[in-house]
N, C-alpha and C positions, 0 to 999 in steps of 0.2 A: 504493500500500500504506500502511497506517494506522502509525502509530509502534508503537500494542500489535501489531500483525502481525508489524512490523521486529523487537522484542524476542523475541515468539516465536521468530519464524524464525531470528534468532541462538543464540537455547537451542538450537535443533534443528538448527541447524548446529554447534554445541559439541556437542551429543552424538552426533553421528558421529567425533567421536575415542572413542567405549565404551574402546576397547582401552587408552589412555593410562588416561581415568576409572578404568576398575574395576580398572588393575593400582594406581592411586593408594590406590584404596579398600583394594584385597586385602591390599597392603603394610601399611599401617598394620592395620588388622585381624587380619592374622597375627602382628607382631610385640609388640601388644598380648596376645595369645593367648599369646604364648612366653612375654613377662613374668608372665603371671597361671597359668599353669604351673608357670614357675620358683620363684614365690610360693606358690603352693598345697605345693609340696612340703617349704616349710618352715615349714608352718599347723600347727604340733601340739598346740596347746590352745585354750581361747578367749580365753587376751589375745590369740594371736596372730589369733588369726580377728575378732576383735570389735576389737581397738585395736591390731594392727599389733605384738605386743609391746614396745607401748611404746617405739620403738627410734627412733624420726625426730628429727633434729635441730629444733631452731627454725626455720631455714631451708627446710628438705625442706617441714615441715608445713605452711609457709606458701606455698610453692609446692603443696604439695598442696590447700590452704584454696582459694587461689585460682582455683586448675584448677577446685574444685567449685563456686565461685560464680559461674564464667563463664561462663553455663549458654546453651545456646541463644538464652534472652531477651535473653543479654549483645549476643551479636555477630549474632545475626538479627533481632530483635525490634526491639531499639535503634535498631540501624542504617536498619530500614520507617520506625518511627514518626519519626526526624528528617528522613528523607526525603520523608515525606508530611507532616508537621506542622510542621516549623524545630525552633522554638522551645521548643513542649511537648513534643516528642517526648523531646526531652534530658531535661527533669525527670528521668526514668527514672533516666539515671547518675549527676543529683547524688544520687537516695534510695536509691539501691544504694551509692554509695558512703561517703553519709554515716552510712549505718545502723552501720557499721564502728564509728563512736565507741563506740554502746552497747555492743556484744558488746565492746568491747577495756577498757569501763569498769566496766561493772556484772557484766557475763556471764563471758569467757574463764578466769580464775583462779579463782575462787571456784570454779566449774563441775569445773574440772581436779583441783581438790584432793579436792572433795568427794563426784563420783561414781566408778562403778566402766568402765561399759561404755556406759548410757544415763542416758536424763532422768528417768527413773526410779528408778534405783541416789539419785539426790536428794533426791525426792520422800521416798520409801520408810523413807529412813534417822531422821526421827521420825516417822510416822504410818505408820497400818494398812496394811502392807505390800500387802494384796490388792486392795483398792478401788481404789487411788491407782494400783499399776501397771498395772491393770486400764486405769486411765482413760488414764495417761500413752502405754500400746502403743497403743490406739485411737487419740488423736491423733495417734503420730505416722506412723501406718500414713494417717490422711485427709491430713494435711497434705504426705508423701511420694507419696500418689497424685495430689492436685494439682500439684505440681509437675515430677510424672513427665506430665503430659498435655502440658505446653509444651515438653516434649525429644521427645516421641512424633509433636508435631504439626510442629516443626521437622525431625525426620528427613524425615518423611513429604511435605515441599515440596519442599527440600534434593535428594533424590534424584531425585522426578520433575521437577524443572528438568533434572538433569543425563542423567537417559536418556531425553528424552522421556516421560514416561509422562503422561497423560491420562487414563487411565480410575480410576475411583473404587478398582476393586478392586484397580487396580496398586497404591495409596499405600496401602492398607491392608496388601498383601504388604508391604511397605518398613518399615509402623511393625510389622508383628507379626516383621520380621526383627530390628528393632533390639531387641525387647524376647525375645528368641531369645538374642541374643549377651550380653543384661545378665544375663541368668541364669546363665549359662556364667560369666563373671566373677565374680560373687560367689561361687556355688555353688563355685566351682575356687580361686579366689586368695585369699576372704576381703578384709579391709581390707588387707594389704598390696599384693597385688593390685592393688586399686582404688587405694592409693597410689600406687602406682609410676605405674600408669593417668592418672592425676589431674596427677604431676609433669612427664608428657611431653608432655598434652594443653597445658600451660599454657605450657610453654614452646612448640609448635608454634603457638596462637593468638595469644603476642604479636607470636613470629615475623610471624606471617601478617596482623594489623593494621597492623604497622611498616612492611611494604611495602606496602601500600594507600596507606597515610598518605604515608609516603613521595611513591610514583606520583600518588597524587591532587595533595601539593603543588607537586612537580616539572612539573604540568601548567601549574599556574596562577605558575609564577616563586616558589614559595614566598610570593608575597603572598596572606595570608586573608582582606581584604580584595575584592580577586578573587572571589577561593575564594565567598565569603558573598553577592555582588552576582549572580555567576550563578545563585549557587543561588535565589535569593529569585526574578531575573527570571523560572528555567525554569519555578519552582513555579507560573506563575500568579498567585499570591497579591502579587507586590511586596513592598514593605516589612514589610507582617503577616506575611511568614516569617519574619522576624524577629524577629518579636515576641512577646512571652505574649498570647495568647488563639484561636488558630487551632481547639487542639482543645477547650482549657477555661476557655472565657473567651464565650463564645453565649450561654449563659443560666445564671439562677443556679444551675440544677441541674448544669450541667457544671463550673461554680466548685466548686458543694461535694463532685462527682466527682472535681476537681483535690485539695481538701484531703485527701480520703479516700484518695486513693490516698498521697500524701506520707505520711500517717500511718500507713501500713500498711508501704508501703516502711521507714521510717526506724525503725519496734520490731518489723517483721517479722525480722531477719535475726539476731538473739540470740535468736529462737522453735525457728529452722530445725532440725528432727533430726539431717540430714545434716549441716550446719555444727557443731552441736554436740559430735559423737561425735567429731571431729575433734579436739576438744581433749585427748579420752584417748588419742592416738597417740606423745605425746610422755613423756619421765619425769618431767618436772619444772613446776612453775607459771611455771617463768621460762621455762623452752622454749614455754610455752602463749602467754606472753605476748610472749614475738619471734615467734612463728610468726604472729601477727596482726598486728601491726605490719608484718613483712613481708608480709602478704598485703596491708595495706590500702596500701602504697606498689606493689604490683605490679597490684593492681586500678584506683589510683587514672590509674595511666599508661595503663592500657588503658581505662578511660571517658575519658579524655583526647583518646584516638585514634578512638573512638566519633564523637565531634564531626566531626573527617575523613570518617569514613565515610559517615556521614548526609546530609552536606552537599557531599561527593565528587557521592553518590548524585544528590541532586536538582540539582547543577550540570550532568551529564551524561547524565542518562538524565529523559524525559518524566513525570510522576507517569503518568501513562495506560498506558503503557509497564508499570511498577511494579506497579500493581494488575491489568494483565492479566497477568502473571506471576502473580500474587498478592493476593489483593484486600486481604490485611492487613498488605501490604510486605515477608514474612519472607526473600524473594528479592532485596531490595537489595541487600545484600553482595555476595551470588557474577554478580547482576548487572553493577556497578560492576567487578568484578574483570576482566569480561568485557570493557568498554569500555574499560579501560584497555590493554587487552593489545592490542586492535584485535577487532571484531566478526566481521570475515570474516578473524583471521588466526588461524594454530597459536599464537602466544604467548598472543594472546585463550584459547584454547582450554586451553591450558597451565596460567595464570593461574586459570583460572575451578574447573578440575579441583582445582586446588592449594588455595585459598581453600575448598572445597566438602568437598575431602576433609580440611582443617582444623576447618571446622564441623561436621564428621561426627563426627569427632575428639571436637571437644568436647561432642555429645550423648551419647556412649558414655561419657565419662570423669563424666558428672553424674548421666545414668542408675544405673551401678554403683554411685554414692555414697547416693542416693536408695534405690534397693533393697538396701543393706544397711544403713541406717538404719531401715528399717522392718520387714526380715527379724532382724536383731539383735532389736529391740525385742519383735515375737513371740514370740523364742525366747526373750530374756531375761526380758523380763517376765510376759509372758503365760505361757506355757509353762511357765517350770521354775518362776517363784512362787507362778502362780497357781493352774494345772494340776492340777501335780506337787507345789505346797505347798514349793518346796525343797532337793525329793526329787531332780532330775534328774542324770545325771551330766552332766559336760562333756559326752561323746560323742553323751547321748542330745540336748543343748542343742542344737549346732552342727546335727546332723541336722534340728531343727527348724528353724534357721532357714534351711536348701539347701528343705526342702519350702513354704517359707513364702515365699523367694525366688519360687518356680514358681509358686506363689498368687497373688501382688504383679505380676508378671509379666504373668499372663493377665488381670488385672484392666486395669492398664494399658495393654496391646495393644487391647481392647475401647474404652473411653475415648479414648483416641489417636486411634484411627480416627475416632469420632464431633465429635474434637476438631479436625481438620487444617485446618480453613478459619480459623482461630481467631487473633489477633496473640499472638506467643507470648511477647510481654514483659506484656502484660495478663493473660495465665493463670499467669503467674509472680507475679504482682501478688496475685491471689488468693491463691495458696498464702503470701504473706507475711502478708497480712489474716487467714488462718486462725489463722495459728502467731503472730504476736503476738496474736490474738482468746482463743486457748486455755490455749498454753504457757507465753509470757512474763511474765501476771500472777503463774502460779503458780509459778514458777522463782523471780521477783524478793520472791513474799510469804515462799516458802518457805526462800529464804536470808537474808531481814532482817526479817522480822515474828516474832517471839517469841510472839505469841498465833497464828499460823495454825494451823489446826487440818484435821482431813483431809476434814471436812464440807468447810470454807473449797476444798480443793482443788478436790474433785470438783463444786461449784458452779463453781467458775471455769473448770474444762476443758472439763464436758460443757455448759455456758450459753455458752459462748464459741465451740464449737464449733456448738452446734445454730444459734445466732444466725449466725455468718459462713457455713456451708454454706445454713440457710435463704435466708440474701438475697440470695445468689450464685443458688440455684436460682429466685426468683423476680424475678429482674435481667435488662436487655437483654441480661446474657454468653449466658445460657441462650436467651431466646427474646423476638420482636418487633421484629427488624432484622435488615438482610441479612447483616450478619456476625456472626450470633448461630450459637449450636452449631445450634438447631433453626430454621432463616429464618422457613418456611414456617408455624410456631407462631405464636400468641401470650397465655401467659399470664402474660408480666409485670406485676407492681405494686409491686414496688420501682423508683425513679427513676435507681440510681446503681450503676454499673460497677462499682465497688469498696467494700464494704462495711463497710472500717475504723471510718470515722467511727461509725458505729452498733456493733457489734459491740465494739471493742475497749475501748472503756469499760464494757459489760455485762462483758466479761469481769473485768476489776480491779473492780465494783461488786459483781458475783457473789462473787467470793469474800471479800471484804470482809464481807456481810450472811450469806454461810452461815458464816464463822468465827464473827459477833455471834451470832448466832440459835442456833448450837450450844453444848449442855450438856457437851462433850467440852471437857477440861481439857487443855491444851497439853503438852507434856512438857520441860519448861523446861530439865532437866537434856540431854536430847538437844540441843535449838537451843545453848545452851551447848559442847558438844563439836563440834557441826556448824560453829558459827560460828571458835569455833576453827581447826579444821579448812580451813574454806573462808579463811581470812585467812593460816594460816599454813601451811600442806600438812602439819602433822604430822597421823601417819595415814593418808596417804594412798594408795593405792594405788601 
C-alpha cells in the first residue's frame, strides 16, 4: 500500500468514530447558537447590532481581533504550505503578523475616533456622502467575498477529511452548510454575537495549537533541532527545506511572486473590513488601542506555534501523503493531529476530531465577522445613505443588513464551492492585495492628506479594485495549472499569484492624480475637525 493510500485509509479509519466527530461538531455549534441567541436578544439598536454597543473591554476586543484574524489560512493554510515548502511557507506568518504594526500605527485610533459603524462613516464625513459610500460598500462587500472563499474552501476539506466524503457534491453540501449557519449568526446575534463567537473560537485555537506544539515537541525531546532535521530529510528536498527559495526563489517570476505577496500581506490587514469595524466595538481610542496590542501578542504566539505545526507536519507524515489528502496541504493540521495521537488508535481519532472540530471553530467565528462587515456596510452605506438618502430608520437599516447577510451568503456558498481545491492561505493572500489595493490608500489619504478630494477617493477604490480583481482573474489563481480554480482552463496572462506589487501602487497613484486632476476644492474646514477628531476622540462617537 502506497503512503497516500496509508493517509487515506487512516482518514477513513478516523471517521468511523462519526458519532465522537459530529457530537464534537454538534456541541460547539449548539453552544455557539445559544451565545448568538443570548446576544441577539439584547440587539436593540444598531450600535448594538453594528458595534457590539460599544461595551468590550481592551482585552475582550482583542481576543475578539484575534479570533477574527485567525482565519482558516491561519491554522490550515499555514500549517500545508510549511509542510510542503519549509521555509516559504512560513513567510505567510511573518506578513500576517507583521502587518499588525501598521493597523496598530497608522490605522486602529484614528479609525476608532473618527468613524461611526464603517469605512465609510470616514470616508463620508468631508466628501460627497453618496459616491464615496457608494464606493466604500462595494469594496468592502468584494474584499469580504474574497476572503469568505478561503473559510468556505477550508470548511469544505476540513469536513470531508473527517467523514469521509469524496464526492464533489458532498463538499459542496458542507460549504453551503457552513454558509447556512453564518447567516443564522449574524442575522440572530448581530456583532455581539459574532463577538462572543470570535472570543471562544480564539481561545479554543490557541488551546488547540498549544497541544500540537506541545505533542509535536515532546516527540522529538523538545530538541528543534531534531524537530527541523526530520522535517527537511522527510521533505525530500534536504537542506533546501530549509531554506528560502523552495516555492519563490525558481525563477525570477516567482521572486517577484515572493515580493508581491509580502507586500500585500504587510498593508493588507489595516485595509480589512472585518478587522476594521472591530475597532468601533470598544468606547474609547485607548480600549482601540490595547485591544490591538493584545491581539498582536496573542497572534504573534500563535504564528509562533504555526512553525510547530508545519514542521510537526513534514517531520511525520510523507509530503505525498499530504497532497493526497489534499493537493494544496489544507489537511496538514488535523492530519498531524492524527499521527500524533496514533493512526490506528481512538486517541488518534480523539485528537484529530478535536483539532478539526477547532478548525471548524475557527471558520464559523471568521465567517460571521466577514459577513457582517459586509452586511453592515450595505445597510449602512448603501442602503440608508444612499438608497434612502438618510431617510432610513434604524429598524428599517438593520433589516437591510439580515436581507443582505442572505445575499452575501448565497454568493459565497457558490464561490466556495468552485473554490475548494484552492491553498487557502493564498486566497486569503488575495483578499489582502484587494483591501490594501483599494481601501488603504484611501483610508490613509483621507485621514492625513488635506487636499484629498472625493474625485481622489473614488479613483483610488474603484482603480485599485478593478486592477487587483482584474489580475487575480487573469493569474494562475484562476486558471493554467492544476491547482488553479479552473485546471482544465487556460487563459492566463498575468505571470504572478498575487497581484500587490502591481495593483497596490495604482491604487495610492490613483488617487493621488484624481485628487491633482480635480477642480473640486477640499473642504479644509472638515479635514480640520476630522483630524482633530481622529488625534484626539473629541466627538467621537
Amino acid at each position: 500500500m502506497s503512503p497516500a493510500q496509508h493517509t487515506l485509509l487512516a482518514a477513513g479509519e478516523a471517521s468511523e468514530h462519526r458519532t465522537l466527530i459530529i457530537t464534537l461538531f454538534a456541541v460547539f455549534v449548539a453552544a455557539t447558537l445559544v451565545i448568538t441567541v443570548w446576544a441577539g436578544r439584547q440587539t436593540r439598536d444598531a450600535a448594538d447590532f453594528y458595534a457590539g454597543g460599544r461595551q468590550f473591554t481592551g482585552f475582550q476586543n482583542g481576543l475578539a481581533v484575534s479570533g477574527d484574524y485567525m482565519s482558516a489560512a491561519s491554522f490550515l493554510g499555514i500549517a500545508g504550505a510549511i509542510a510542503l515548502f519549509g521555509y516559504d511557507g512560513f513567510l505567510y506568518s511573518i506578513g500576517f503578523l507583521v502587518a499588525w504594526l501598521v493597523a496598530l500605527l497608522l490605522v486602529a485610533e484614528p479609525l476608532r475616533n473618527s468613524g461611526r459603524y464603517t469605512m465609510g462613516d470616514v470616508l463620508a464625513y468631508r466628501m460627497r456622502q453618496r459616491p464615496v459610500r457608494t464606493a466604500a460598500g462595494t469594496s468592502t462587500i468584494v474584499v469580504s467575498i474574497f476572503y469568505l472563499l478561503a473559510q468556505m474552501a477550508g470548511a469544505g476539506v476540513l469536513v470531508s477529511l473527517l467523514l469521509g466524503i469524496t464526492s464533489d457534491g458532498g463538499k459542496i453540501g458542507i460549504v453551503a452548510l457552513v454558509g447556512v449557519l453564518m447567516i443564522v449568526y449574524v442575522t440572530i446575534g448581530g456583532m455581539k454575537g459574532t463577538t462572543w463567537v470570535q472570543m471562544v473560537k480564539a481561545v479554543l485555537l490557541i488551546a488547540g495549537a498549544l497541544l500540537l506544539t506541545f505533542l509535536v515537541l515532546l516527540k522529538f525531546h523538545f530538541n528543534v533541532s531534531d524537530l527541523l532535521g526530520k522535517a527537511a530529510d522527510n521533505s525530500g528536498k534536504s537542506a533546501a527545506f530549509l531554506e528560502p527559495g523552495l516555492k519563490y526563489g525558481a525563477t525570477g517570476t516567482t521572486k517577484l511572486d515572493f515580493i508581491s505577496l509580502g507586500i500585500a500581506l504587510v498593508l493588507g490587514t489595516a485595509g480589512l473590513p472585518h478587522i476594521l469595524i472591530r475597532f468601533y466595538t470598544v468606547p474609547t481610542a485607548k480600549a482601540a488601542r490595547k485591544s490591538v496590542i493584545w491581539a498582536i501578542g496573542l497572534i504573534g504566539a500563535f504564528y509562533l506555534m504555526t512553525l510547530a505545526l508545519g514542521f510537526g507536519a513534514a517531520a511525520l507524515i510523507k509530503p505525498d501523503e499530504i497532497i493526497a489528502s489534499n493537493k494544496a496541504g489544507n489537511t496538514a493540521a488535523p492530519l498531524l493531529a492524527l499521527h500524533l495521537g496514533g493512526v490506528d488508535s481512538s486517541w488518534g481519532a480523539v485528537l484529530l476530531a478535536s483539532i478539526s472540530a477547532v478548525a471548524f471553530a475557527t471558520i464559523l467565528a471568521v465567517v460571521a465577522g466577514l459577513t457582517l462587515a459586509s452586511s453592515s456596510s450595505f445597510a449602512h452605506d448603501i442602503y440608508a445613505n444612499v438608497i434612502k438618502r438618510g431617510r432610513a430608520t434604524e429598524k428599517q437599516e438593520i433589516g437591510a443588513a439580515r436581507w443582505a447577510t442572505v445575499g452575501i451568503g448565497a454568493v459565497s456558498i457558490v464561490l466556495g464551492a468552485l473554490a475548494r481545491d484552492l491553498n487557502v492561505a493564498g486566497l486569503v493572500a488575495l483578499a489582502f492585495a484587494v483591501a490594501a489595493s483599494a481601501n488603504l490608500p484611501t483610508i490613509l489619504y483621507s485621514l492625513f492628506w488635506k487636499r484629498f478630494t472625493t474625485a481622489g477617493a473614488l479613483w483610488s477604490i474603484y482603480g485599485g479594485l478593478v486592477t487587483a480583481v482584474g489580475l487575480v482573474l487573469f493569474s494562475p489563481v484562476v486558471s493554467g495549472k492544476p491547482t488553479s480554480m479552473f485546471p482544465d482552463a487556460d487563459f492566463h496572462w498575468f505571470p504572478l499569484e498575487n497581484p500587490g506589487i502591481i495593483s497596490i501602487p495604482v491604487g495610492f497613484l490613483l488617487g493621488a492624480v484624481g485628487t491633482l486632476l480635480s477642480k473640486e476644492a477640499p473642504d479644509t474646514g472638515k479635514y480640520a475637525e476630522l483630524e482633530v477628531r481622529s488625534l484626539t476622540g473629541t466627538g467621537a462617537h
